[in-house]
N, C-alpha and C positions, 0 to 999 in steps of 0.2 A: 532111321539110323543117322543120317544126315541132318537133319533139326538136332540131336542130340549131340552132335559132335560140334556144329554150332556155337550152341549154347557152352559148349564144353571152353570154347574158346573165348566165348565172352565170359563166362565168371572167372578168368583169370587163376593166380595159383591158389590154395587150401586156404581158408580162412589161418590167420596170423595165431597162435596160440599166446595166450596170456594169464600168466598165471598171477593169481588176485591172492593175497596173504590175509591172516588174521588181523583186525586194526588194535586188538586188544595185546597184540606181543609189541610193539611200537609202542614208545613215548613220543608226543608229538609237542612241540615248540616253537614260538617266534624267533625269529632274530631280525633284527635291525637292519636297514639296507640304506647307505648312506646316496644321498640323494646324487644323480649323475655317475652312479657308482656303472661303470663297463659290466656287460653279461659277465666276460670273461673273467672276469673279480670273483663272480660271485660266488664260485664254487670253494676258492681259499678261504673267504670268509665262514664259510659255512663251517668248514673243516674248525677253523681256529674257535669258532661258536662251540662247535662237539665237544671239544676238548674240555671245553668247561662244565660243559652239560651234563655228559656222559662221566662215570665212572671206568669206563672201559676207551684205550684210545681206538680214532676212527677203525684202524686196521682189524681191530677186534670186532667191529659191528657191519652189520647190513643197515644200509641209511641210504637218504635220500632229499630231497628239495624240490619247492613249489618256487616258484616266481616268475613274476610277470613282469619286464621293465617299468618303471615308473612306480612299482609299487613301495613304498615304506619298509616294507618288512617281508623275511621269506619263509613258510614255514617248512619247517625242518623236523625228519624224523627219523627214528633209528631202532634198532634191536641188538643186543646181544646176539652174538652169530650161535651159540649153542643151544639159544631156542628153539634151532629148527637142526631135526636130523638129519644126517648125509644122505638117508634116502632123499628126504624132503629137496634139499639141495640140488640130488642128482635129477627130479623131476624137473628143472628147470632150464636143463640143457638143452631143449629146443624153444622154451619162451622169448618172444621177441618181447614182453617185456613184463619184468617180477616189481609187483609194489602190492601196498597196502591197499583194499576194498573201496577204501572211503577215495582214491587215488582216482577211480571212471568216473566220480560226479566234481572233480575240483574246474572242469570248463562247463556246469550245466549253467545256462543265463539264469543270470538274480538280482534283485535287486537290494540296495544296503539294507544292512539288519534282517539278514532274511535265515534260515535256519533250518538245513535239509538233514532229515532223518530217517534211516532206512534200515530193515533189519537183518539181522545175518546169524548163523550157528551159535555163535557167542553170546546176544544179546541183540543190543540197540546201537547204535553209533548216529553220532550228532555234528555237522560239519556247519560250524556258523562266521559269514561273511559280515563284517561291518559297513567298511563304506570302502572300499578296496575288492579290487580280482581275486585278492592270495586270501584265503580263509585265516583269524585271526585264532581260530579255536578248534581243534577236533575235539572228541569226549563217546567213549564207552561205557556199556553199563551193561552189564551181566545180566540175563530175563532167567531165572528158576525154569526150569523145563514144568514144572505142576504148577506153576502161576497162572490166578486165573486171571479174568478178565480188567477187573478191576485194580489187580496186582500190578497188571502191563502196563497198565495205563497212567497207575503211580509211579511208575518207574520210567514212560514215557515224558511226564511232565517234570519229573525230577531233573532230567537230559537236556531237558529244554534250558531249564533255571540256570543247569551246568555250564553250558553252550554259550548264553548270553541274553541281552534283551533282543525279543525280536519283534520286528512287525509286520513279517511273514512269516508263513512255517508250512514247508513242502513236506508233506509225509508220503516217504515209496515205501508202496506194498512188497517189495521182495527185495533181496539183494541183487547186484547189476551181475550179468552175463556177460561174458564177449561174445559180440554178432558180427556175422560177414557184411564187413566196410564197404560203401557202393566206389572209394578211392583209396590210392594210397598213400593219403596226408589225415587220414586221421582212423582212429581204431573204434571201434561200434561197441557200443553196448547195450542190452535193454535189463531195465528193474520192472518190472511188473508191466504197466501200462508208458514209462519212461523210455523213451528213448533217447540215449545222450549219445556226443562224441568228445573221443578225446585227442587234438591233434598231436600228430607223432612227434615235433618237433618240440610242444611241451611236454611229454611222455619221456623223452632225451635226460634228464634230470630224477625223473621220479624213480628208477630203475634203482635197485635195493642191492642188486651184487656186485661183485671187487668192478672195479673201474675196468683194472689191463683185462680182465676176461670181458668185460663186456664190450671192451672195444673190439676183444680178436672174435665177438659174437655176431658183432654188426656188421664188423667186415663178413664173416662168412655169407649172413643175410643179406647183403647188395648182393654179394657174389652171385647168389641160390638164384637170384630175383631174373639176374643179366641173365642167367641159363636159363631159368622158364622162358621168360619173353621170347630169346633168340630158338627153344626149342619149337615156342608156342607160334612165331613167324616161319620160322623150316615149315610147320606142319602146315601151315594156312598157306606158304607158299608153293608146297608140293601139291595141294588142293587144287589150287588154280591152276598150276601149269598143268595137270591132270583135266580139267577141263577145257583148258584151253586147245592139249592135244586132240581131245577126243573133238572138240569144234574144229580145228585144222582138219584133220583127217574127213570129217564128212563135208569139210567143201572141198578139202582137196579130190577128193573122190569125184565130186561134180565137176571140180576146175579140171580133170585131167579128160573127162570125156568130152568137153565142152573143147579141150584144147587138140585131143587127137583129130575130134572133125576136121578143126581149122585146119591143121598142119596136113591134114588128107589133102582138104580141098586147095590150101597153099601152095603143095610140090610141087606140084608142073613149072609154076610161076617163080617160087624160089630155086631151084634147078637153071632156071633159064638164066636167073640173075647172075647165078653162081659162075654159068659160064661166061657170059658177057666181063664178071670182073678179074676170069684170069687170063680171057684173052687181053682185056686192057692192064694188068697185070706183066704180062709179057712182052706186050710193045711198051714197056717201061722200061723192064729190064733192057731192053735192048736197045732204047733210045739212049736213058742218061746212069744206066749201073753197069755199064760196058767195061772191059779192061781196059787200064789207060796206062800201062806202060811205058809208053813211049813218052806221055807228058810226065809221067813221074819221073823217069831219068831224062828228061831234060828240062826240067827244074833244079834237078840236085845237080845236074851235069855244068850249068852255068855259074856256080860255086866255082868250081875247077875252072879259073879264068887262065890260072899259071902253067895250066896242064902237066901239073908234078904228080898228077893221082891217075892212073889207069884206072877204068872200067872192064877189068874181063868177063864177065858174066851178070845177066840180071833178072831175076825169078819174080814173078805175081802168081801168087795162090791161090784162086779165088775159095776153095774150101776153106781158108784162112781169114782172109777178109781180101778184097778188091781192091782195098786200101795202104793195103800193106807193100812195098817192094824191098827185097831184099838184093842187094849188090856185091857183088865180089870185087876189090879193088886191092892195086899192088900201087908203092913211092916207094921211092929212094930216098925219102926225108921224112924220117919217121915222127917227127912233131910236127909233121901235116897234116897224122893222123886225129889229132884232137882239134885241131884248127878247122879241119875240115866238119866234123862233129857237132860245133857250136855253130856252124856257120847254118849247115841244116837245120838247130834250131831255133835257130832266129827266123826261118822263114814262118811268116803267120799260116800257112794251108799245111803247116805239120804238126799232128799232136804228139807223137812222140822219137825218140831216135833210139836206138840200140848199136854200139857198137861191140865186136866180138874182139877176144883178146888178141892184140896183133901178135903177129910171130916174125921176127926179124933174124935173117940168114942170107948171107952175102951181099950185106948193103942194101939189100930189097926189103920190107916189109908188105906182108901180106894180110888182109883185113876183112871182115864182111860188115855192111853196115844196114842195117834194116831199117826201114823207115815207114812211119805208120801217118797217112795225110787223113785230114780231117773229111768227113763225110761234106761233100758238094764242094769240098775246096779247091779240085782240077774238073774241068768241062772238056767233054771230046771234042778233040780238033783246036783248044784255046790254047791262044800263043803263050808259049811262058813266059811268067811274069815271075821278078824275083821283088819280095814284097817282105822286106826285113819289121821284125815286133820294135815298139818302140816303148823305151823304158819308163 
């Protein structure tokens, strides 16, 4: 089951469906390709070609183009659209790409004057290359279903004559198939003992139906593409983290009895350390995280040089922080009370100050002022020091 699902992931999505048309309902054509002419040209030119071509304007027909930069000439081909029925039509709605038969052999390697013939439902068809990539000539010929041997083969040399001079001549035993691509830059085919490709970027051009549908067909197919991939990654990567759990779990299995031993035989030892660290723990506390009261209010106390600010009361909380003191203070000069404010903090060992909203009532003002010092920035027993921030 798992070698099959594997594999499932290596052949990637469904082979590409491509549907291969009659070459006998197409007329086929040169046109002319002005030398330096931009890819991007070459599609209007083609158009403005048809016109002259065709009896019917482009909108009316299924058509299409061969070309290769640098070549001379592109060959051009097309059908009346009521050739083919709406069913026919509607088979085509999942094709990534509709062209003409003779369409799978226009990249097989050849050399000039060469003259590849191959057979199909209809008859014969004859695709001959001069000295150029872009075939100069396609050519059909009808085979009688009760022709005999010698009939085919009149009618084969006849194809030939049609086609051009040649001085090679490839005869495929069967018409080409679509085969599963080993990538996905070119589309597979096999004719009998043939195996050709055709890449998808020359493929871009050959496609027979309306342009605006087949752009909203392409885009669907990226779309279809980015969701295999991303579903075909989800599954390979639930895969592995599936094995990777089941690998965790049986060392963790081993890592946790390997690890109880230790910690069996570690207790005593860790226990001991344990305690060692909160008795030095505790002569900490009590050495340098002491209340310091007394130096916080008299640090802020030596501010009050004019003695216009009573201190009646003053609280340290230590469930609060150690750091914090909060003071109860009365003036008879109530814009002492802001003066007094900044002056706390300007000292460097305060990080923050609060004062409470004063209440003024018979020329007194009364005030709380909290003040928050900086961790290590008073030492028990150190004389105050008044230590203003400098700008």
């Amino acid at each position: 089951m798992s070698s099959k699902f594997v594999q499932f992931l290596k052949s990637g999505p469904p082979p590409a469906r491509i549907a291969l048309l009659p070459d006998n309902r197409f007329f086929v054509r040169t046109v002319p390709v002005a030398a330096g002419t931009a890819p991007d040209d070459v599609p209007a030119q083609i158009e403005l070609a048809l016109e002259g071509l065709s009896p019917f304007p482009p909108a009316q027909l299924y058509y299409g183009h061969h070309w290769v930069p640098g070549s001379p000439h592109a060959l051009v081909f097309g059908c009346y659209r009521k050739r083919f029925t709406t069913d026919q039509h509607g088979s085509w709605a999942d094709a990534v790409l509709v062209a003409p038969t003779f369409a799978a052999f226009l990249a097989v390697p050849h050399e000039p004057a060469t003259t590849l013939v191959f057979p199909s439902a209809e008859g014969l068809t004859a695709i001959h290359w001069a000295d150029s990539a872009v075939p100069i000539r396609v050519a059909c010929a009808a085979v009688p279903a009760e022709a005999d041997e010698a009939a085919r083969a009149k009618i084969h040399d006849d194809l030939l004559r049609a086609a051009g001079a040649s001085r090679k001549v490839i005869d495929v035993a069967a018409a080409p198939v679509p085969a599963t691509s080993p990538n996905e830059k070119n589309y597979a085919f096999t004719a009998g003992t043939l195996n050709c490709t055709l890449p998808v970027a020359l493929a871009q051009t050959l496609d027979v139906r309306d342009r605006e549908e087949l752009a909203a067909f392409r885009k669907q197919a990226r779309n279809d593409l980015w969701l295999w991939r991303a579903a075909s990654g989800s599954i390979a990567a639930l895969l592995v983290l599936g094995l990777l759990q089941l690998g965790i779990l049986t060392l963790g299995a081993r890592w946790d009895s390997s690890l109880n031993t230790t910690v069996t035989h570690q207790r005593p030892l860790v226990q001991e350390i344990q305690a060692k660290e909160a008795l030095a723990k505790g002569v900490e506390e009590r050495d340098t995280k002491l209340l310091l009261p007394l130096e916080m209010a008299s640090v802020i106390g030596t501010l009050n040089q004019r003695g216009s600010i009573v201190f009646t009361k003053s609280v340290v909380n230590r469930t609060q922080s150690q750091y914090v003191i909060t003071l109860t203070c009365q003036t008879q000069n109530s814009p002492e009370v802001e003066l007094f404010k900044t002056a706390i903090e300007n000292l460097q060992t305060v990080e923050n100050v609060v004062v409470s909203q004063p209440r003024t009532a018979n020329g007194r003002t009364d005030f709380t002022v909290t003040v928050t010092f900086k961790p290590d920035g008073l030492k028990p027993s150190a004389a105050p020091t008044v230590a203003t921030k400098t700008s």
